[in-house]
C-alpha positions in Angstrom: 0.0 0.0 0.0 1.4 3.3 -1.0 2.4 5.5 2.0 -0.2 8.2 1.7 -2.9 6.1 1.6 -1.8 4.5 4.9 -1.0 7.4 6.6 -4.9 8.4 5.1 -6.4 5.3 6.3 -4.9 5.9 9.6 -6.1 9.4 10.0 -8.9 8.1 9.3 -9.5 5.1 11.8 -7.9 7.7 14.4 -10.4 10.2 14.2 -13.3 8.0 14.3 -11.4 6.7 17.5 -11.5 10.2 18.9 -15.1 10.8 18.4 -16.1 7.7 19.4 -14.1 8.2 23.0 -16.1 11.3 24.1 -12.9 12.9 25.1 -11.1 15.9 24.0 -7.9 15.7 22.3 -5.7 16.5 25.7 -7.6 13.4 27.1 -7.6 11.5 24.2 -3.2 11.8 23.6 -3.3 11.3 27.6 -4.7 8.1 27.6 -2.8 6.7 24.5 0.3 8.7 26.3 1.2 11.3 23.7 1.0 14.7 23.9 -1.7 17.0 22.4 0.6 18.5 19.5 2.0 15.1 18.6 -2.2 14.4 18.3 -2.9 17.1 16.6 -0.5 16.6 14.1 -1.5 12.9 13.5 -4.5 14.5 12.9 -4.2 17.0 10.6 -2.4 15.2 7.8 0.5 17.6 7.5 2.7 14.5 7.6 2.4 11.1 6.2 4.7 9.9 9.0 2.8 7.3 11.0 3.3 7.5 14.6 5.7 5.3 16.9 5.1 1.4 16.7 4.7 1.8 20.7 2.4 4.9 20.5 0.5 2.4 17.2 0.5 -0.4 20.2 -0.9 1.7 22.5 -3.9 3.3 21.1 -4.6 0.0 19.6 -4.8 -1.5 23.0 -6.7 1.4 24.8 -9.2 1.3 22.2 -9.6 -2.6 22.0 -9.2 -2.7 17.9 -7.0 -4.5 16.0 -3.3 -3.0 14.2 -4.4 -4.2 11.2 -7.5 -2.5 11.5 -6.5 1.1 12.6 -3.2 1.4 9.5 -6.4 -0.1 6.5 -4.8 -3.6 6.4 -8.4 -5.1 7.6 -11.9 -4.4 7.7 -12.2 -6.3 11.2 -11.8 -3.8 13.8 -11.9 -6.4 17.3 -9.0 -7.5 18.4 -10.2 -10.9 19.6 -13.7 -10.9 16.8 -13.9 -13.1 14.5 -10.6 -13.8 12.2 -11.9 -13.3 8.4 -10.1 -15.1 6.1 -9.0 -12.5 2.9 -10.9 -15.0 0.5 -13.9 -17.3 1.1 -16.6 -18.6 -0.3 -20.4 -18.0 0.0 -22.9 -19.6 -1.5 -26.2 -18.0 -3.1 -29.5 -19.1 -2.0 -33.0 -17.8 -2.7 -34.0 -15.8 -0.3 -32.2 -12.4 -0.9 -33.2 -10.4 2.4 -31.9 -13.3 4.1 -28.5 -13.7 2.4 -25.4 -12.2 3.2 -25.1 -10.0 -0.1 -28.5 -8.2 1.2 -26.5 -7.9 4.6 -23.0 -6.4 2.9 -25.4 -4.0 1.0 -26.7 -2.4 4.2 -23.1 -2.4 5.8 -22.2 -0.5 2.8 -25.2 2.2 3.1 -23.4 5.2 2.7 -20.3 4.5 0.2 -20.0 3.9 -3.3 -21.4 0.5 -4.2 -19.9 -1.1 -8.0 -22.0 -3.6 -9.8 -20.7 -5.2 -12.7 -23.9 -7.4 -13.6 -23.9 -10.8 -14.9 -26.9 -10.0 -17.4 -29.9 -7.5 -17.0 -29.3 -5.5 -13.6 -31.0 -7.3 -11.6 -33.4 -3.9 -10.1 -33.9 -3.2 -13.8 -35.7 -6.2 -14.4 -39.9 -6.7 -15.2 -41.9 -9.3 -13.4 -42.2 -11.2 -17.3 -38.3 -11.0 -17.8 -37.8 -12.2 -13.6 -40.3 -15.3 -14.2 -38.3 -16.1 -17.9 -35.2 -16.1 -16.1 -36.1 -17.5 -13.0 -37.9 -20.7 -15.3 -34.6 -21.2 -17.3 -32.4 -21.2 -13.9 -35.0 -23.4 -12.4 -35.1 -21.2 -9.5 -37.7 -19.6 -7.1 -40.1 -16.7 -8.6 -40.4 -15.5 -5.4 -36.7 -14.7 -4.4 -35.8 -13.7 -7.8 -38.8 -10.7 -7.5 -37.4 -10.5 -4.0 -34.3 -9.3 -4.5 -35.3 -6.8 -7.5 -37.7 -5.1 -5.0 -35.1 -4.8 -2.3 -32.3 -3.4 -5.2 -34.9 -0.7 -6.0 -36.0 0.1 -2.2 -32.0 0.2 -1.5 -31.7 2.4 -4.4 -34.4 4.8 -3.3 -32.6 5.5 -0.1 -30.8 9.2 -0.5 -27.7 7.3 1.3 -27.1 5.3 -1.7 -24.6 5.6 -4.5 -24.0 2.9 -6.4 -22.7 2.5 -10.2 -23.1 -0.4 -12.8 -21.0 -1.1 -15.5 -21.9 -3.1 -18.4 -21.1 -4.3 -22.2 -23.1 -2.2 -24.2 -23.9 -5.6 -26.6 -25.7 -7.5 -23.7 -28.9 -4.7 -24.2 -28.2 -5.1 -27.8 -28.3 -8.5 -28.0 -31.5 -8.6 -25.7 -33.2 -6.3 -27.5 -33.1 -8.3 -30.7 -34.2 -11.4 -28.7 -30.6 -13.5 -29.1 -29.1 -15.8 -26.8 -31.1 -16.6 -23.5 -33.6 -14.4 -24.3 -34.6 -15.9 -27.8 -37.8 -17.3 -26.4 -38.7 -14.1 -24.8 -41.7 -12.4 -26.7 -40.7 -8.9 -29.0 -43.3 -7.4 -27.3 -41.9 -8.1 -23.6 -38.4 -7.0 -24.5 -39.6 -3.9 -25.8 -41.8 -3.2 -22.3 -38.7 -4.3 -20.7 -36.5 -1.6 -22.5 -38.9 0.8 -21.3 -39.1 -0.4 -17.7 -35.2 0.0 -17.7 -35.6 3.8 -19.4 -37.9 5.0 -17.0 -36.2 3.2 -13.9 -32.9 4.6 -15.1 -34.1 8.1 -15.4 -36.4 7.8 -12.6 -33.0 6.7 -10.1 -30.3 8.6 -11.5 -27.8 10.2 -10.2 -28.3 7.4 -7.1 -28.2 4.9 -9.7 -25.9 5.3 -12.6 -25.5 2.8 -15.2 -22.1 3.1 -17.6 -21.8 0.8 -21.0 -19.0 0.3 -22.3 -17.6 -2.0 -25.9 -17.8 -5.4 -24.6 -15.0 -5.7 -28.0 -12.7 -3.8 -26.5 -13.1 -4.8 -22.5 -14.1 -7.7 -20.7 -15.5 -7.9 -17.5 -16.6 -11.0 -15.2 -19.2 -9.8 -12.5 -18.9 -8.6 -9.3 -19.9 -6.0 -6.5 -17.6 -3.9 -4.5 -19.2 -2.9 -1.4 -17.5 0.2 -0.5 -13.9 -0.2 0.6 -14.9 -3.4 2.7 -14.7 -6.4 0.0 -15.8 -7.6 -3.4 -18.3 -10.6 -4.0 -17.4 -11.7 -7.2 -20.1 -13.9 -8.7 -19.2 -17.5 -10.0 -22.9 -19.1 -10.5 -24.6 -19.9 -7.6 -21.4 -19.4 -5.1 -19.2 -15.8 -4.7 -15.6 -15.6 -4.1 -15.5 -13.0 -1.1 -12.5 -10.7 -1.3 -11.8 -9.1 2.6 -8.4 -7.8 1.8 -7.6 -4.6 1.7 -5.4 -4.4 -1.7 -8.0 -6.8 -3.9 -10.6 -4.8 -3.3 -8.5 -1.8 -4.3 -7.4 -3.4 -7.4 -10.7 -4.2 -8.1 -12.3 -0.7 -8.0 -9.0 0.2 -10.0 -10.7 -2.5 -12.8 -14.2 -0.7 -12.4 -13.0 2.5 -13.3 -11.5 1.8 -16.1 -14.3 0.1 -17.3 -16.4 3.8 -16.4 -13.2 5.4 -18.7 -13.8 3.1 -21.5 -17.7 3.3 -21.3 -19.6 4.7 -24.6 -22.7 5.4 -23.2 -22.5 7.4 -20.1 -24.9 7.5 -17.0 -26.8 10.0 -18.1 -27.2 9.1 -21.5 -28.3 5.3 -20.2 -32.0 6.3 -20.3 -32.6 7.6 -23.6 -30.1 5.1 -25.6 -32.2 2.4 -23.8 -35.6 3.9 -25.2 -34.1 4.3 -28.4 -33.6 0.7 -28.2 -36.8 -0.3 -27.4 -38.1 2.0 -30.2 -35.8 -0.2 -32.5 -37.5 -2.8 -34.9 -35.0 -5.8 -35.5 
């Protein structure tokens, strides 16, 4: 990790400290056994010198978190909580308030949320297309609708900020009724086209959906919930990612998928009605 970010992270982690203790700053570099200019210095980022390992030791230890937790090296803040390995795996049931994706989602309430789909966003989908897909996948109805009503309530929260990144061809080929979707009728692609325009325009800037040249990029899917991990999606399991630097280089990955995107957020809407207007 480069040195400014850690130095960052750690101004970070120690502020939140700070106001979480309820005591001033004299108090505060007392009790971790500092003195007030050192801690105002650590906290005004004038230097991306991190402090003494023993003066790192002790505020970790008054404060009962972890060292990996207060320099950015972990998400897990207790000291003696539960030890997360940096890559597991989950599996995906029906069900989606009760999963753990539903739960990351709400730890995440309030940062940036990246969604590189596997196929139609999931919120963006109609009741026809989520009984079509849901009949293919020979799974439940019921969970499938499920989960696209909670993506929309979660979108609808003013907290939220999430973007979604996709290969321009997947509409394209939807829209002309190709690949998975052959046996899905004209007419409900082209309500589900609409759906998706008046969603998109309805959630943006909350929601903003990027397409880029599936030609010139390639993505596999996956989420990244704020800075705290990536689920990336492998069928009916994810591959967690806790650590630190994966999920970094993942976000680095979304963005330059956003760079290389053709069709920018707020242009989504309309090139998806144009679409739908489209006779193939």
């Amino acid at each position: 990790m480069d040195k400014r970010d850690l130095s960052t992270i750690f101004r970070e982690r120690l502020k939140m400290l700070l106001t979480r203790s309820d005591l001033n700053q004299s108090a505060f570099a007392m009790a971790v056994g500092i003195d007030r200019s050192a801690l105002s210095q650590l906290l005004s980022g004038a230097s991306t010198r991190l402090p003494r390992a023993e003066t790192l030791l002790n505020i970790a230890a008054e404060f009962k978190v972890s060292l990996d937790w207060l320099l950015g090296l972990s998400q897990d803040e207790g000291v003696t909580g539960e030890i997360r390995e940096s890559l597991e795996i989950e599996e995906a049931p029906d069900g989606f308030d009760r999963t753990l994706l539903a739960k990351w989602h709400a730890e995440a309430a309030g940062t940036k949320i990246r969604y590189v789909p596997a196929g139609i966003p999931d919120l963006l989908r109609t009741e026809a297309l989520v009984d079509y897909e849901a009949g293919i996948a020979n799974k439940s109805r019921e969970a499938q609708a499920g989960e696209t009503q909670y993506r929309i309530d979660y979108n609808r929260r003013p907290e939220t900020d999430m973007e979604v990144c996709m290969p321009r061809h997947t509409l394209e080929i939807f829209a002309r009724g190709l690949g998975v979707w052959d046996r899905f009728p004209e007419a409900e692609r082209r309500q589900q086209l609409l759906h998706m325009a008046t969603l998109l325009d309805d959630l943006y800037p909350t929601f903003r959906l990027f397409l880029y040249d599936g030609r010139m990029r390639y993505s596999i899917p996956y989420t990244i919930f704020g800075p705290y991990r990536a689920a990336i999606y492998v069928g009916d399991m994810y591959l967690v990612l806790n650590a630190t630097q994966p999920v970094r280089t993942l976000t680095s990955h979304f963005d330059n998928l956003i760079r290389a995107a053709d069709v920018n957020a707020h242009e989504a809407a309309s090139f998806t009605q144009r679409l739908a207007e489209m006779r193939f």
